[in-house]
TILUM-737909 format. One line per field, with one value per residue: residue in three letters; y, x, z of N, C-alpha, C, O in turn. Coordinates in steps of 0.2 Angstrom, whole numbers, padded with zeros to 4 digits. Layout:
N
code = c(Ala;...);
n.v = c(Y;...);
n.u = c(X;...);
n.w = c(Z;...);
ca.v = c(Y;...);
ca.u = c(X;...);
ca.w = c(Z;...);
c.v = c(Y;...);
c.u = c(X;...);
c.w = c(Z;...);
o.v = c(Y;...);
o.u = c(X;...);
o.w = c(Z;...);
This chain:
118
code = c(Unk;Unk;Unk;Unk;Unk;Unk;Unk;Unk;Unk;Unk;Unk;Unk;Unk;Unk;Unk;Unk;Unk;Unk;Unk;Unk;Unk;Unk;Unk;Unk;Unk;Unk;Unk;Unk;Unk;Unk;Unk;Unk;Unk;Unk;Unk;Unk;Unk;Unk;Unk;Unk;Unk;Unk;Unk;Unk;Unk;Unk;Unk;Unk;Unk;Unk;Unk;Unk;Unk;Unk;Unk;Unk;Unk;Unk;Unk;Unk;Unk;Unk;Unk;Unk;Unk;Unk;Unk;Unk;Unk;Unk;Unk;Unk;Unk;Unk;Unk;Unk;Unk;Unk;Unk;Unk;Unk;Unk;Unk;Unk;Unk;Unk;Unk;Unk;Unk;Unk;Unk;Unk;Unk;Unk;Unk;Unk;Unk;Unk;Unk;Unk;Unk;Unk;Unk;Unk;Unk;Unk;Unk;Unk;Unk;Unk;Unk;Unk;Unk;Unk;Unk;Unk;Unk;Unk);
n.v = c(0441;0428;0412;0397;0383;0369;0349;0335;0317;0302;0287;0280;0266;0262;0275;0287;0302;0319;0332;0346;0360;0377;0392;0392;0394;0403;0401;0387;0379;0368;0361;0355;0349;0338;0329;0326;0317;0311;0302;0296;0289;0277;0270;0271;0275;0282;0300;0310;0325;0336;0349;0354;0361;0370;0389;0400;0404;0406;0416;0408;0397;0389;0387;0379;0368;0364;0360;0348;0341;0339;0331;0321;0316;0310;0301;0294;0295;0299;0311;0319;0331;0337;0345;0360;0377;0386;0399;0395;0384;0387;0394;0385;0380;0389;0393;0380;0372;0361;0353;0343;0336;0330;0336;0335;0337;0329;0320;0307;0305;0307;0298;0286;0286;0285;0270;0266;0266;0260);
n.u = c(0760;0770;0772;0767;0779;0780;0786;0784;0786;0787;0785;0790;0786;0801;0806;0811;0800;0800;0789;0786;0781;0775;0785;0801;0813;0821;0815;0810;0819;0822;0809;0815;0827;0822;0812;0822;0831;0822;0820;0828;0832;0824;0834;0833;0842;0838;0834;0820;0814;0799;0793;0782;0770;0780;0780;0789;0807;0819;0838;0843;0834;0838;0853;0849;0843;0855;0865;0858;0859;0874;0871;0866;0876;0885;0879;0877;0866;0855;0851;0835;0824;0806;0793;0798;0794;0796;0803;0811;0817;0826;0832;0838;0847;0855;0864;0870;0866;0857;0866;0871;0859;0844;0832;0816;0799;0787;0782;0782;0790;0802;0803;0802;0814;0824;0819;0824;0836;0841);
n.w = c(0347;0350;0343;0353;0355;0349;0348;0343;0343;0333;0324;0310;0300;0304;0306;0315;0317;0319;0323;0322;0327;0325;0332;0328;0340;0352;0361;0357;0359;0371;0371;0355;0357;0369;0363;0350;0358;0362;0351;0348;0358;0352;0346;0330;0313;0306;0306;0305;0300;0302;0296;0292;0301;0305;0308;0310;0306;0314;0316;0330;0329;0317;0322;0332;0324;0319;0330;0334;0320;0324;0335;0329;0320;0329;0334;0323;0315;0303;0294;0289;0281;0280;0272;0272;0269;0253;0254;0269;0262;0253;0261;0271;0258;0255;0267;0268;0274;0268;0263;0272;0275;0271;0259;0257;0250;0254;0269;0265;0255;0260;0270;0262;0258;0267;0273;0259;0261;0273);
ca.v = c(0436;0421;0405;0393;0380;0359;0345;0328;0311;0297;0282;0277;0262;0263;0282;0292;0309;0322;0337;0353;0365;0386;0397;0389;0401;0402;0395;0381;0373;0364;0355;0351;0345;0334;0326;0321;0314;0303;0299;0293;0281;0270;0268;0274;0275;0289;0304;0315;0333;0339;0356;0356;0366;0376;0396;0404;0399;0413;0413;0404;0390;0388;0385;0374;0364;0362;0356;0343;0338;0338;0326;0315;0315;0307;0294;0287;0294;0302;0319;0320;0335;0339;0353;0365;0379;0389;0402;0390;0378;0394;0396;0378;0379;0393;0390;0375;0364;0355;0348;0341;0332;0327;0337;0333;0340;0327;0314;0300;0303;0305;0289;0282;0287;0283;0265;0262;0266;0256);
ca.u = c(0762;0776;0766;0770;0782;0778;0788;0783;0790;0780;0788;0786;0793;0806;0811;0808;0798;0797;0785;0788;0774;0775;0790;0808;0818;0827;0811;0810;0825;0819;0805;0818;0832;0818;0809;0827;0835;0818;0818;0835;0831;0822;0841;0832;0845;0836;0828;0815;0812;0792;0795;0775;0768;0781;0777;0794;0813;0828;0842;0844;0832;0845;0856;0848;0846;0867;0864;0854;0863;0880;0871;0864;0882;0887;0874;0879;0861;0854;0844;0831;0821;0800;0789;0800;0791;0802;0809;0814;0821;0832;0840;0844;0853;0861;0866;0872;0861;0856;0874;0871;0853;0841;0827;0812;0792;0783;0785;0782;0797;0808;0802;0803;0822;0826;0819;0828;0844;0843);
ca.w = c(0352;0347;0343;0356;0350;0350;0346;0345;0341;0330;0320;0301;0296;0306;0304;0320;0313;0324;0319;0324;0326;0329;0328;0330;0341;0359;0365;0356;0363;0375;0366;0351;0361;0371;0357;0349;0364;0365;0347;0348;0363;0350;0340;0324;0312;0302;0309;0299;0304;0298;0295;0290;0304;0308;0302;0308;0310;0314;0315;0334;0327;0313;0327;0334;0317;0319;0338;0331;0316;0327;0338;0324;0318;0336;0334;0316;0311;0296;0297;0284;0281;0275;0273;0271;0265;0247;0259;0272;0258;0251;0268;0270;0254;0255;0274;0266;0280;0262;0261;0278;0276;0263;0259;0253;0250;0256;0273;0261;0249;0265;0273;0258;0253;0274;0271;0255;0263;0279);
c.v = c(0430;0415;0400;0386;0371;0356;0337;0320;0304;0292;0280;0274;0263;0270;0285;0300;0312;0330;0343;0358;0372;0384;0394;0396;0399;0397;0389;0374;0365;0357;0351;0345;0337;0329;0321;0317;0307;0300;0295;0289;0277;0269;0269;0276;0281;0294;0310;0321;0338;0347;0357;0361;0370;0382;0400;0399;0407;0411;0407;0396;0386;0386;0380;0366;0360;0359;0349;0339;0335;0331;0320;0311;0308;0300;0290;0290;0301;0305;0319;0328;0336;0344;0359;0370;0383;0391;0399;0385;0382;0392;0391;0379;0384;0396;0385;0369;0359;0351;0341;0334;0334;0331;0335;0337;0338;0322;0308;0299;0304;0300;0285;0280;0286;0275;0261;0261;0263;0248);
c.u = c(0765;0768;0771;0774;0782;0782;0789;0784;0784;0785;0785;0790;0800;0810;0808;0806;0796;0794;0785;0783;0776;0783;0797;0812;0820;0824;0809;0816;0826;0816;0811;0823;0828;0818;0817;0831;0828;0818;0823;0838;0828;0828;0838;0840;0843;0831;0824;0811;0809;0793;0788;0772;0773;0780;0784;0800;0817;0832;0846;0841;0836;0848;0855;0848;0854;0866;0863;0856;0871;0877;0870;0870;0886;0885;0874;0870;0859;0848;0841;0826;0813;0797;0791;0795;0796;0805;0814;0818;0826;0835;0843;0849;0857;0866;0871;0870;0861;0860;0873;0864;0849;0834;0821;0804;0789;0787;0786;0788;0802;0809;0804;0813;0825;0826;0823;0838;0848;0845);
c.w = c(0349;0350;0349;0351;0352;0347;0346;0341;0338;0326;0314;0299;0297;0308;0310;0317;0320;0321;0324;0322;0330;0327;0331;0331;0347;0361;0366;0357;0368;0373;0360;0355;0365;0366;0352;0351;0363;0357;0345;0353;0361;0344;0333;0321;0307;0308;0306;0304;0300;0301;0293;0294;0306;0303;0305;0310;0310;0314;0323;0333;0322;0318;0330;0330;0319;0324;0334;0324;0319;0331;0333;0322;0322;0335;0327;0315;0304;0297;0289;0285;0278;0277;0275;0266;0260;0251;0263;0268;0254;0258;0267;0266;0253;0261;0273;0272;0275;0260;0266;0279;0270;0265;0255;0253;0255;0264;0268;0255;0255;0268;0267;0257;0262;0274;0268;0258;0269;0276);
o.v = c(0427;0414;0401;0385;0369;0359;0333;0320;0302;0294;0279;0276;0263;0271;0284;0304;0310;0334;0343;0360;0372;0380;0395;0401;0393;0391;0386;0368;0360;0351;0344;0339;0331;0325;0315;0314;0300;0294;0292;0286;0272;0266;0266;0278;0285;0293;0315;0322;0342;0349;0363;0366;0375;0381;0405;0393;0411;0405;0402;0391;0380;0382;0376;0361;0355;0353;0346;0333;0330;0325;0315;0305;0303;0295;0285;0285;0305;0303;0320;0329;0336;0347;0363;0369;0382;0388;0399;0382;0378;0389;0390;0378;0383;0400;0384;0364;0354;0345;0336;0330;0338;0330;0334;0341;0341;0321;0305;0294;0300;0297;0280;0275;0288;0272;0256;0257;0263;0244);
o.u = c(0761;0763;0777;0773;0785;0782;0793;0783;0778;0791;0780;0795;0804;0816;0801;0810;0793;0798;0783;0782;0778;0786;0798;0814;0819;0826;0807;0817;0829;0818;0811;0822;0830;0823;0818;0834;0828;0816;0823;0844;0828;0826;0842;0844;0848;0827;0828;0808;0812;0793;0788;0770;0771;0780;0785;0801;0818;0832;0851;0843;0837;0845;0860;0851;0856;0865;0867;0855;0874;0880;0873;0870;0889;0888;0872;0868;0862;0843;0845;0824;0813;0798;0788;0792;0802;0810;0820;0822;0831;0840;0849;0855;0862;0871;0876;0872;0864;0860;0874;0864;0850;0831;0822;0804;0786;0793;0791;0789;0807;0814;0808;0816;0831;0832;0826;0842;0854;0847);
o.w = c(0345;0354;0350;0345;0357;0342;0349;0335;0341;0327;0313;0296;0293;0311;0310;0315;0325;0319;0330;0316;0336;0323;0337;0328;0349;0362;0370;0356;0368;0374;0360;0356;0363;0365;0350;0347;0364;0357;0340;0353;0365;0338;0329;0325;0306;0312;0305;0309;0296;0307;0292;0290;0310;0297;0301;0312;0306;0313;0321;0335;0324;0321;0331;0331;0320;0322;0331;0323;0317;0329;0333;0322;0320;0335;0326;0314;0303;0299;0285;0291;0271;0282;0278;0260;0262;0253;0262;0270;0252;0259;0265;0268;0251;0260;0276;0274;0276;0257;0264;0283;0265;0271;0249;0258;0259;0265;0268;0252;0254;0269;0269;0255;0262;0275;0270;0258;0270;0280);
């Protein structure tokens, strides 16, 4: 049975994070879209997308990715990425998402390089 899929919004130092738990696919639409519409009602100028707890992505959640980078684009903000696991940080780059937004290991080297840059 598919993990349910959660989305929720936190702030660090300015960076709106939102953590993304369970299997990115149709049904996490919803949730995502949600979660960055509200993290983008506190004019945050970066936004950080914890790829930590989630355990799957296909290729609709990829899709949604793009949604989500398009709107960032709209709003002048800057998509950050962490806890990608290898697999998942393969696709990115060879999807070429990685062109699009800044990956990193940890939240704290993203916050940090979000900070520097505002």
């Amino acid at each position: 049975m598919p993990e349910i899929f959660e989305a929720s919004v936190r702030h660090v130092d300015g960076v709106s994070v939102i953590d993304l738990k369970g299997e990115m696919n149709a049904v996490a639409e919803q949730a995502l879209t949600a979660a960055y519409h509200q993290a983008s009602r506190d004019s945050s100028k970066s936004v950080l997308l914890n790829f930590r707890e989630t355990t799957y992505i296909n290729s609709t959640g990829i899709a949604l990715i793009v949604a989500i980078l398009a709107q960032a684009r709209k709003m002048r903000q800057r998509v950050l990425v962490c806890g990608l696991g290898e697999h998942y940080r393969h696709i990115f780059q060879i999807t070429r998402l990685a062109d699009f937004m800044s990956l990193h290991d940890d939240e704290a080297s993203a916050v940090a390089e979000a900070t520097s840059a505002a």
